[in-house]
KOLMARSE-301798 format. One record per residue (C-alpha): residue in three letters; x, y, z. Coordinates in steps of 0.2 Angstrom, whole numbers, padded with zeros to 4 digits, always signed. Layout:
REM residues N
alaXYZ ...
END
This chain:
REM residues 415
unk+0250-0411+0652 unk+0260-0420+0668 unk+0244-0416+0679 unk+0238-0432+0669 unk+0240-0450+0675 unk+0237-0460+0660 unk+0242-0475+0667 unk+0225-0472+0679 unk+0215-0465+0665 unk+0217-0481+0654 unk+0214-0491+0669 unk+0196-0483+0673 unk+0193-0484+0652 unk+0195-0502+0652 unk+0185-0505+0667 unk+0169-0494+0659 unk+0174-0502+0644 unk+0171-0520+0653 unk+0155-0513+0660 unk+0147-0508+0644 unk+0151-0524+0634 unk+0141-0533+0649 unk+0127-0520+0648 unk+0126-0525+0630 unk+0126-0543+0630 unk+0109-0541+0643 unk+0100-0526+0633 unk+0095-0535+0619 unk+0076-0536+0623 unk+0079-0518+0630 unk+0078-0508+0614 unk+0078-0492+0623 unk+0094-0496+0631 unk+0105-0498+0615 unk+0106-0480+0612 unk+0113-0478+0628 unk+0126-0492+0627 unk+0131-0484+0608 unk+0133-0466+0619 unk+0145-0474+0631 unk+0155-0483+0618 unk+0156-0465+0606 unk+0163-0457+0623 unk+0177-0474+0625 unk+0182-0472+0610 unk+0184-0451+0612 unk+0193-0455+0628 unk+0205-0467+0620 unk+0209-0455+0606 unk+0212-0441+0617 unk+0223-0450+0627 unk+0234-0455+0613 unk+0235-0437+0610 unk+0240-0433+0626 unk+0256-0443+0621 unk+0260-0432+0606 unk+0267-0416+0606 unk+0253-0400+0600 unk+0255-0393+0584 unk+0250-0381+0574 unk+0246-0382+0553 unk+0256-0362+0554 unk+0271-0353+0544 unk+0278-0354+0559 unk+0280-0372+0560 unk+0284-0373+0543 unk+0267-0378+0535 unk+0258-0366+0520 unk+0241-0366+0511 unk+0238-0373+0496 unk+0227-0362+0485 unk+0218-0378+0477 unk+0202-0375+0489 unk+0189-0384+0476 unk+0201-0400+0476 unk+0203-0400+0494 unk+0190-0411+0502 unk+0191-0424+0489 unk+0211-0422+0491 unk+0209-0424+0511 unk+0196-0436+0510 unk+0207-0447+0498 unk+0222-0445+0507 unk+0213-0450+0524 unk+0207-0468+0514 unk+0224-0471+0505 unk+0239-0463+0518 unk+0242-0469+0536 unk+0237-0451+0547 unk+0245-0445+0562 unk+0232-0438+0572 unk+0237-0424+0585 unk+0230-0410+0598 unk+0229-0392+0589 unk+0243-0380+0599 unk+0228-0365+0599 unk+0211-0372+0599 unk+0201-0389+0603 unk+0206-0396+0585 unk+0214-0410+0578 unk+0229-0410+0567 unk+0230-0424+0556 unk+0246-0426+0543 unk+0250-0439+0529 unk+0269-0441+0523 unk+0268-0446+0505 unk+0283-0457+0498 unk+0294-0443+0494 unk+0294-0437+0511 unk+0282-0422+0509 unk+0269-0420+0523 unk+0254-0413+0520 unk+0239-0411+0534 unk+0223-0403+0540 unk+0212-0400+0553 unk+0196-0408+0559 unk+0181-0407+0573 unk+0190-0417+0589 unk+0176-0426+0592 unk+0167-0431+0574 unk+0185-0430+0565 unk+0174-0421+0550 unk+0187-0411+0541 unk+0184-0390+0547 unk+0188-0380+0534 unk+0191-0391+0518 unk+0208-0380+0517 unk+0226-0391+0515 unk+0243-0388+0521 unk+0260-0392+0515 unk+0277-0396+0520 unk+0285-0385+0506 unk+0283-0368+0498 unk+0288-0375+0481 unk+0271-0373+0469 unk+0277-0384+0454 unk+0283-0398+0469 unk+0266-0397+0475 unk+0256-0398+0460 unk+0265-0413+0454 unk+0265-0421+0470 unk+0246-0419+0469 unk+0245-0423+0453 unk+0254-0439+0454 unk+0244-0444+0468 unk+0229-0442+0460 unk+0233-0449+0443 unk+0240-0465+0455 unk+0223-0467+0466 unk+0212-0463+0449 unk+0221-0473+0437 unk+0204-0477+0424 unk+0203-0474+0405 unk+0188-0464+0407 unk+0184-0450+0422 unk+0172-0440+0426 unk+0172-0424+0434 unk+0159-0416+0446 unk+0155-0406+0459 unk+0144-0403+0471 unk+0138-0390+0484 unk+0140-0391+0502 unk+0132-0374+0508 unk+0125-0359+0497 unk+0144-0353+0494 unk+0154-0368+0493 unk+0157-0380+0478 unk+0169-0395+0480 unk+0176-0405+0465 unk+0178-0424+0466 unk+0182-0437+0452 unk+0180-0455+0450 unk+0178-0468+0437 unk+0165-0464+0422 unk+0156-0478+0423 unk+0141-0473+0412 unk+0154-0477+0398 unk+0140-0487+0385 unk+0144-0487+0370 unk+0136-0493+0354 unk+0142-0497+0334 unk+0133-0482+0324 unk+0137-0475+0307 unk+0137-0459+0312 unk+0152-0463+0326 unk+0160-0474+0312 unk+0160-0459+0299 unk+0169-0447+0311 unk+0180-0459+0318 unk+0187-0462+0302 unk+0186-0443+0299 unk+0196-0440+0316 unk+0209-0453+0315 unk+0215-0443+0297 unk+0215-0426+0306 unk+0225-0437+0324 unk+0236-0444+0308 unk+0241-0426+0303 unk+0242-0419+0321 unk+0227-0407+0321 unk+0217-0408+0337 unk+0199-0406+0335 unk+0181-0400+0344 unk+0164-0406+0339 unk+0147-0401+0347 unk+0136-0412+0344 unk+0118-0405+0345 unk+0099-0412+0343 unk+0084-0413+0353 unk+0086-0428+0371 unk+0086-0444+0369 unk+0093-0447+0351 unk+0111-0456+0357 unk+0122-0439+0356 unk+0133-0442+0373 unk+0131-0462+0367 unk+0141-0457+0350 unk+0152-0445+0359 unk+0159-0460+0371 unk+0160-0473+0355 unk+0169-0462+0347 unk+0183-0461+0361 unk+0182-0479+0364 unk+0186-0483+0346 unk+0199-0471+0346 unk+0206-0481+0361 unk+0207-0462+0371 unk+0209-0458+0389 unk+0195-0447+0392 unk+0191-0432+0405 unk+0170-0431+0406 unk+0163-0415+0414 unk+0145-0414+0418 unk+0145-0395+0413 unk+0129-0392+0425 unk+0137-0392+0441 unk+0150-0381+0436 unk+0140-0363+0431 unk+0148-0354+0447 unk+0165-0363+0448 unk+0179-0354+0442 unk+0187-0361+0426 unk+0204-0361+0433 unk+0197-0376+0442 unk+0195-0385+0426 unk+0208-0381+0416 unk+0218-0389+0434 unk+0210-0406+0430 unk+0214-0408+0414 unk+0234-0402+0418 unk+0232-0417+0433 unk+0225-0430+0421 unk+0231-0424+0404 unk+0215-0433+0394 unk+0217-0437+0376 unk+0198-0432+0374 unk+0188-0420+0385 unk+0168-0422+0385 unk+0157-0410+0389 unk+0139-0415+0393 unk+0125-0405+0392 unk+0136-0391+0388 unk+0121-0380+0384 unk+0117-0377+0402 unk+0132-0372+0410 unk+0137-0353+0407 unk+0143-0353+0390 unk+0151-0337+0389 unk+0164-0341+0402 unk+0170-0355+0394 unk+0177-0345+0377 unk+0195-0342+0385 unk+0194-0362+0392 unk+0190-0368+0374 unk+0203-0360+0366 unk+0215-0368+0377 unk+0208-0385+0374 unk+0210-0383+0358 unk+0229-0382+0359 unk+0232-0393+0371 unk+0222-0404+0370 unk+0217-0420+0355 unk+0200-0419+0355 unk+0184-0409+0363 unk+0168-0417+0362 unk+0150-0409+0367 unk+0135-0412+0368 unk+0116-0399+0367 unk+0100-0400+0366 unk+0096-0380+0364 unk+0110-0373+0352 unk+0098-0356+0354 unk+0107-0354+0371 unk+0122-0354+0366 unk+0135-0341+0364 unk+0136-0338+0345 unk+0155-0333+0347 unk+0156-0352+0354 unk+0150-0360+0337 unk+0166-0353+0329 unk+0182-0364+0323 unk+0193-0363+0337 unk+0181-0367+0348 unk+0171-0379+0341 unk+0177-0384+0323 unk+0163-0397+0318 unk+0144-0393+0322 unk+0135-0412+0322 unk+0116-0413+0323 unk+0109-0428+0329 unk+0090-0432+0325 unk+0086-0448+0329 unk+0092-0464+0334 unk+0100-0474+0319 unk+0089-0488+0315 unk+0103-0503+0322 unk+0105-0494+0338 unk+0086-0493+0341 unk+0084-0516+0335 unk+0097-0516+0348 unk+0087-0507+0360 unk+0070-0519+0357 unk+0077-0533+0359 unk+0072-0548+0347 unk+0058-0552+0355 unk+0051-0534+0352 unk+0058-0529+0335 unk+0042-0530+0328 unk+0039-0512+0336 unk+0054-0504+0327 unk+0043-0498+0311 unk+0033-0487+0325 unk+0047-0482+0337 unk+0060-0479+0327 unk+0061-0460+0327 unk+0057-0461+0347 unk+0070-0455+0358 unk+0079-0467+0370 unk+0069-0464+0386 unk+0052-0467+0379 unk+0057-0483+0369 unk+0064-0488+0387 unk+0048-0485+0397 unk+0038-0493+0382 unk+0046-0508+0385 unk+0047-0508+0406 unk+0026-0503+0404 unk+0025-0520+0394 unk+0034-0531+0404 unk+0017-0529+0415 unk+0005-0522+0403 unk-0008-0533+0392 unk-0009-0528+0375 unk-0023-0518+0376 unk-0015-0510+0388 unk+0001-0509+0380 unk-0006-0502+0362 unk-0012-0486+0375 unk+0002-0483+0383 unk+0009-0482+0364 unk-0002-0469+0360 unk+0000-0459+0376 unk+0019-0459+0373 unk+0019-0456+0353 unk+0006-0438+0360 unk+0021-0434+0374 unk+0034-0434+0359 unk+0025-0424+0349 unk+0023-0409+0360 unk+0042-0411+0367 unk+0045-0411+0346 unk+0034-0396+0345 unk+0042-0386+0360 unk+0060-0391+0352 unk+0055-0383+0335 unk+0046-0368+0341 unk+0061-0364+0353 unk+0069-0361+0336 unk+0085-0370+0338 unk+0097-0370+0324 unk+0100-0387+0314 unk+0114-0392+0312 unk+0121-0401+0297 unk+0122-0419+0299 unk+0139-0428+0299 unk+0146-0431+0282 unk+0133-0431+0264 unk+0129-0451+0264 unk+0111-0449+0269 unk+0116-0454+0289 unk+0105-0451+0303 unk+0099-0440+0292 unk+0086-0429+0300 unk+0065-0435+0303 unk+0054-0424+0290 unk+0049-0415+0306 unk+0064-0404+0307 unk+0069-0400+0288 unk+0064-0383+0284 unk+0065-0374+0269 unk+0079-0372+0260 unk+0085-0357+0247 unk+0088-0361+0229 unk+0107-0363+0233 unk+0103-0379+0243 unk+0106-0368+0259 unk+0097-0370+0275 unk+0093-0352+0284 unk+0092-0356+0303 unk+0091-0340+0317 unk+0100-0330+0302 unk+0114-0341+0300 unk+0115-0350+0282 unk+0123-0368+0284 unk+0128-0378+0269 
END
């Protein structure tokens, strides 16, 4: 490293340095030259770094030194790159290869660090070291972080994949958080509340073909509750390993935990993780459109303790929709699901009525084959929440029922 005269270095920095702000201060009507000028000012800026890394001892992210792996993989690049945004990094030359060490000291005095490319700083590896061997001081150090950088009512959970083998988890704040008053959310908020009252948790699966308002129920009913909530879009996690999940809800310790579209995630590795919820945590909500894919041993209390179908869009959720200016509409869309009352109204805003009166008709023909597909995949229906004639279901799906009142569905028989 003494080989180095820095003092030199720095000089001939500053004067190509001086050079290329000149150069760009003439290259304006020389487009061609800009990418030159950005070239020159990448390789300053490299220089400059690896100077100051000259300055600093090499280290090394080994046993050795004192630092071990945290086997938290999935969490790790949304870990790293939080710490990078939030923490002051030391940045330093790798003691056995051309990498960068970069380590954080959190307010307790733990360091943590990591590597990444020299010359990009893109993190290699997405793997994160520690300071201390202690795993229950290093959970809730992570955990405390995270809870302090993420501090919502609501967040969402997803991953997402960076190569054919890799999936990473991130979280941020569940901004689709609409909610909307219903009778069917009223009825089991007032149903919930009695069973929070007596300290019984509870699961719902909330099922019904898109469109009719289920995840828009599900998050009125946590907002009414006034419940922190964990929301997990269960699509993106069919490969990742449950251990994953069950480590979000220890960070953030939700009241509620929503599942959306639970129906295409891989059902049957989720029976151990239900359970679990169910004891530790209040509330489970989940969302389908094809209960036929689900594992039966899911539909089961103590996994899911209420079975909720969902039909159509309550008539006040639907004026609300519409607007004033188009309430007239609500006799013919009423039973619609949201998407096509949505794009009815975007076709109008350009449409004349002619024009709008067709693109009626050519919706009204798309819901009916997605209604006949939904009914001929044989779902099972599901009762509808409570007896007092709420959201009760479109003629469309009733189907016959036994002298007993009972409604036979996939061989099941629901009261």
């Amino acid at each position: 490293m003494k080989m180095f005269d820095v003092s030199k270095i720095r000089g001939a920095i500053r004067t190509v340095s001086s050079v290329n702000n000149a150069v760009k201060s003439i290259v304006s009507v020389y487009d061609g030259s800009h990418r030159a000028v950005d070239v020159v000012s990448a390789i300053i800026s490299i220089a400059e770094l690896g100077l100051d890394l000259l300055n600093k001892k090499a280290i090394s992210l080994e046993a050795s030194e004192g630092w071990y792996k945290i086997q938290c993989d999935d969490f790790s690049y949304f870990l790293i790159n939080t710490l990078q945004k939030r923490c002051q990094v030391n940045v330093y030359l790798d003691s056995d290869s051309e990498s960068r060490v970069n380590t954080v000291t959190l307010n307790d005095g733990v360091k943590f660090g990591w590597y990444s490319d020299f010359s990009t700083g893109k993190i290699e590896g997405c793997s994160l070291y520690c300071q201390c061997t202690d795993n229950t001081t290093i959970n809730s150090l992570i955990a405390d972080f995270l809870r302090n950088e993420l501090a919502f009512d609501h967040v969402v959970v997803q991953s997402t994949k960076t190569n054919s083998h890799d999936a990473y988890v991130f979280f941020d704040e569940d901004k689709l958080f609409n909610t909307y008053e219903s009778k069917t959310a009223s009825e089991c908020v007032c149903y919930l509340q009695k069973c929070m009252s007596a300290g019984i948790n509870r699961s719902m699966l909330f099922g019904g073909p898109p469109g009719t308002g289920k995840s828009t129920i599900v998050k009125t009913i946590v907002h009414a509750l006034n419940m922190r909530s964990l929301r997990f879009c269960v699509s993106d996690f069919r490969s990742l390993d449950q251990n994953v999940i069950e480590e979000a809800i220890r960070i953030f310790n939700p009241d509620a935990v929503i599942l959306d579209d639970f129906d295409r995630s891989d059902s049957e590795s989720w029976l151990s993780t239900l359970e679990m919820l169910h004891t530790t945590t209040k509330l489970v909500l989940a969302t389908v459109n094809r209960t036929s894919v689900i594992n039966a041993a899911l539909m089961r209390p103590g996994r899911f303790d209420e079975l909720i179908g969902v039909y159509c869009l309550e008539a006040g959720a639907v004026a609300k929709i519409l607007g004033e200016k188009n309430l007239h509409l609500l006799p013919q869309v009423k039973e619609w699901p949201v998407v096509y009352i949505n794009e009815l109204l975007t076709r109008m805003q350009f449409q004349s009525e002619n024009e709008a009166i067709s693109s009626m008709n050519e919706l009204r023909t798309r819901i009916s084959v997605a209604q006949n597909q939904f009914e001929t995949d044989n779902d099972m229906l599901l009762p509808c929440f409570a007896d007092s004639g709420v959201n009760t279901r479109p003629a469309r799906y009733h189907r016959e029922q036994d002298v007993d009142g009972c409604m036979e569905s996939k061989g099941m028989w629901i009261k």
